[in-house]
N, C-alpha and C positions, 0 to 999 in steps of 0.2 A: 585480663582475659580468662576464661573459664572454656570447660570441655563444651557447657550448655551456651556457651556464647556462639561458638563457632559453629557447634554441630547444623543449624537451621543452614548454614552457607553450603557444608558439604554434602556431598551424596556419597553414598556406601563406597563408590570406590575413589573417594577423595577428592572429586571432581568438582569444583564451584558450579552448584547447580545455575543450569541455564546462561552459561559461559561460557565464550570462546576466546582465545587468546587474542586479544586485541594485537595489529600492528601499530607500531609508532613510529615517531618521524626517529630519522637518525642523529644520534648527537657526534657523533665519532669520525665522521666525515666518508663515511663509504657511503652514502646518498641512498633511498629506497625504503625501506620496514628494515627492522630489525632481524635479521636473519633466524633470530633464537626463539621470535616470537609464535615460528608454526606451531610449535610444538606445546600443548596447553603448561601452564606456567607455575610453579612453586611461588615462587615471591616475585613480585613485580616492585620494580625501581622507579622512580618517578623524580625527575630532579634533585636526586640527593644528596648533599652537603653535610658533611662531618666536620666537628670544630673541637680542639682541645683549646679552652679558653677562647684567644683572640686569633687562634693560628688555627687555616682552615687546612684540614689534611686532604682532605677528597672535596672534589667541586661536580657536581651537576651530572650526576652519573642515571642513566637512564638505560634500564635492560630489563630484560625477564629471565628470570632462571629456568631453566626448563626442566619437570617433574619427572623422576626416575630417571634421569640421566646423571654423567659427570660433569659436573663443568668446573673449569680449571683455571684461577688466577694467576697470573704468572705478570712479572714486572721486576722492574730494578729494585734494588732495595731502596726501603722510606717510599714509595710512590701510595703507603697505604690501602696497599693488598690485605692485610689483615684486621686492619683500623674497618676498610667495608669489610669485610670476613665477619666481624665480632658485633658490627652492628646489624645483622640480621637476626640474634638471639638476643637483643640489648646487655651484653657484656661489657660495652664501653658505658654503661649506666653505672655501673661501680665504680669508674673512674670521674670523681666531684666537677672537675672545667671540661666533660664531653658533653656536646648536644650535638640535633640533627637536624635537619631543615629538608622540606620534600616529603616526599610520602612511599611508603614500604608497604604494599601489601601481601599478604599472608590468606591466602585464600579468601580475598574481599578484604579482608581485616586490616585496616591500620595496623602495625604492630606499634605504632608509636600515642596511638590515641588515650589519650585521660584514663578512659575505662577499664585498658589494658593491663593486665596482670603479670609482670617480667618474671616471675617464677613458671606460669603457665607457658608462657613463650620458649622457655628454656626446656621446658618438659618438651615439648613441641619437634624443638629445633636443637638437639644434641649438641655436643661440641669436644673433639677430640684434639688436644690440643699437640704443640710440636715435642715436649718431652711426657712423654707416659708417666702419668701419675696415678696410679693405684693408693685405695687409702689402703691404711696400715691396717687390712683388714684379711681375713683369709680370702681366698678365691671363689669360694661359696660366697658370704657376705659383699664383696665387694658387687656382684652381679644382683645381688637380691637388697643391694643398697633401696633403690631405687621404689621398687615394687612394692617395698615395706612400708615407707613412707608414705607413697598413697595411699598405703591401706590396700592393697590387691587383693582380690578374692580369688581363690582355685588353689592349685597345689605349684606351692612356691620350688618345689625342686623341678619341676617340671619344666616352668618361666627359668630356671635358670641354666636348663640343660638346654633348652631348647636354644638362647641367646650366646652359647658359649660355639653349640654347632653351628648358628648361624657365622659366627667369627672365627668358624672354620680353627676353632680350640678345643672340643671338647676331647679330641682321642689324646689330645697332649697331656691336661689337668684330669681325666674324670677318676684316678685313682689317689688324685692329692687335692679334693676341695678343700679339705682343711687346712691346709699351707698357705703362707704369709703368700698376696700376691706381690709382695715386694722379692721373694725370692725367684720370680720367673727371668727369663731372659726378655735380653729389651722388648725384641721382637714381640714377643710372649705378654709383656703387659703392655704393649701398644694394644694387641689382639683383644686383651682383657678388657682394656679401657671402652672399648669398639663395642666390644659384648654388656658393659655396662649401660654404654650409651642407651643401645639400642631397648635393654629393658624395661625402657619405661614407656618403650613401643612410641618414638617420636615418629614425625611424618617428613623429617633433613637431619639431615648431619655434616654437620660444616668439620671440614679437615683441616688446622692451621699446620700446614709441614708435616705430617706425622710421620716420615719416612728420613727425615734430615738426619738423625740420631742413630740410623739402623743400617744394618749390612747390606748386600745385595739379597742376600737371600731371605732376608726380614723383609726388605722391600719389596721384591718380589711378592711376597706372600700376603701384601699388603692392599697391593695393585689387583693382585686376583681376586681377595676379597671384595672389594670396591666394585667390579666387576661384578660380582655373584648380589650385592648389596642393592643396586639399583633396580633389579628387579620391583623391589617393596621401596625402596628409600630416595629420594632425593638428597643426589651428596653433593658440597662445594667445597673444593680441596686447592690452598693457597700451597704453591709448589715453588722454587727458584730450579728446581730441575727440567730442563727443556726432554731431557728423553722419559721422564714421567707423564710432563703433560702430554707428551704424543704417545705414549703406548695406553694410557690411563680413563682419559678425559674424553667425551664426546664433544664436549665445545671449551671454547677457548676465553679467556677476556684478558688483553692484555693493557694494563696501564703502565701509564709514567708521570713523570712531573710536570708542573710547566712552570717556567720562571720563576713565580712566586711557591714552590716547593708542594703544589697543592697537586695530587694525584686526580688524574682523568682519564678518563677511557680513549685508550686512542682507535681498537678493534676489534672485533669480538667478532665470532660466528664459531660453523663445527671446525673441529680441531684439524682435520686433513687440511680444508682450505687455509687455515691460518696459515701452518706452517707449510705449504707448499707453493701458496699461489694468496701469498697475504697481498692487502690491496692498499695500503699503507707502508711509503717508505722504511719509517720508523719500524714498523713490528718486523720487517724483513730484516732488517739491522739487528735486532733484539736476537730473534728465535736465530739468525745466523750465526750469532756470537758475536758481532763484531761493535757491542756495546752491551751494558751493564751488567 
């Protein structure tokens, strides 16, 4: 995938031209369209099956993400929340026995098509993962990683001032760019990592856990980013914290297993209704507490 590939699909402001958010049929048993589908769509799911080797971890999973919103994975552990999490930027590509089966689009795009370029994808579709890894770089560098790379043109302190206050960091670092981002506090280089992402101006940012590791008040400060974030960004943030997804999230997807240990969708929609008036025994049991 290339910039020049996509760009004929989108319009200025991100929009698949001449697109509306298709309804589809429901897979998950709440009967009607897809509830997430009003709302025009970041990536589109279509029958999708995840395999390590001969063992299938997710089966037949069909939804729309919805564009500058939150929406929030949540499930037991193992139901492969993060296994679909990592295949929407092809992360599970670097792992030799994954493949996919179904179709993922990406504003029209296959992401999984032949043509497709998995570094372009990953420029695309961010990814901030559960322990904050900062390279072993100063704080300046680690933000201007990105930008360098492609070759960016304009003034590079600028791109990295401007992605530090987007992460809601810059009044913490702006007197220590030159410091190891490895000496910040957790908090602090989750924030960073968030501010890196973003520098290479993707169009998602997938969250695997990113607050699992951090205080309440890192957390805090994480959840309000995220907030302020989806203005510009489409973000999907895999949580095991039920009062995250409901302070956090504007929609919900909740999976589990099924006998054969393969993760499926059992409900999805906005997040109030999940947890207040969910229409699935099962996700009532979940978000209640009184399983997984």
């Amino acid at each position: 995938m290339t910039t020049e590939t996509l760009a004929p699909a989108i319009d200025v402001g991100g929009a698949v031209a001449g697109a509306a958010a298709p309804a589809v049929a429901s897979h998950d048993g709440q009967g009607g369209s897809d509830p997430m589908a009003a709302i025009p769509s970041a990536v589109e799911l279509r029958g999708v099956s995840l395999y390590y080797g001969a063992f299938r971890a997710i089966k037949d999973v069909t939804l729309n993400v919805p564009r500058q919103r939150v929406t929030a994975f949540i499930g037991p552990s193992g139901c492969g929340k993060s296994t679909l999490l990592r295949s929407m930027n092809r992360m599970n590509d670097l792992i030799p026995i994954a493949r996919a089966e179904g179709s993922m689009l990406f504003h029209g795009e296959d992401l999984y098509a032949d043509y497709v370029d998995p570094v372009e994808v990953r420029r695309r579709i961010g990814m901030v993962f559960q322990k904050a890894n900062p390279f072993p770089k100063s704080i300046y560098d680690n933000v201007a990683f990105g930008p360098r790379i492609m070759g960016a043109k304009g003034n590079l302190d600028d791109q990295v001032e401007s992605c530090l206050r987007r992460a809601a960091l810059w009044d913490e670092v702006k007197d220590k760019l030159r410091q190891s981002g490895l000496a910040l506090s957790g908090g602090q280089q989750q924030r960073l990592c968030i501010a890196r992402a973003i520098a290479t101006e993707p169009d998602m940012i997938l969250m695997d856990e990113p607050c699992s590791a951090l205080d309440p008040r890192s957390t805090l400060q994480i959840e309000e980013l995220m907030a302020e974030l989806k203005e510009k960004y489409t973000i999907v943030i895999v949580t095991h914290n039920m009062q995250q997804a409901a302070r956090a999230s504007d929609f919900t997807v909740f999976l589990t297993m099924d006998q054969d240990r393969a993760g499926y969708v059992v409900e999805r929609g906005p997040t109030l209704e999940i947890f207040t008036n969910p229409k699935n025994q099962l996700t009532e049991d979940y978000v209640s507490g009184r399983f997984g």
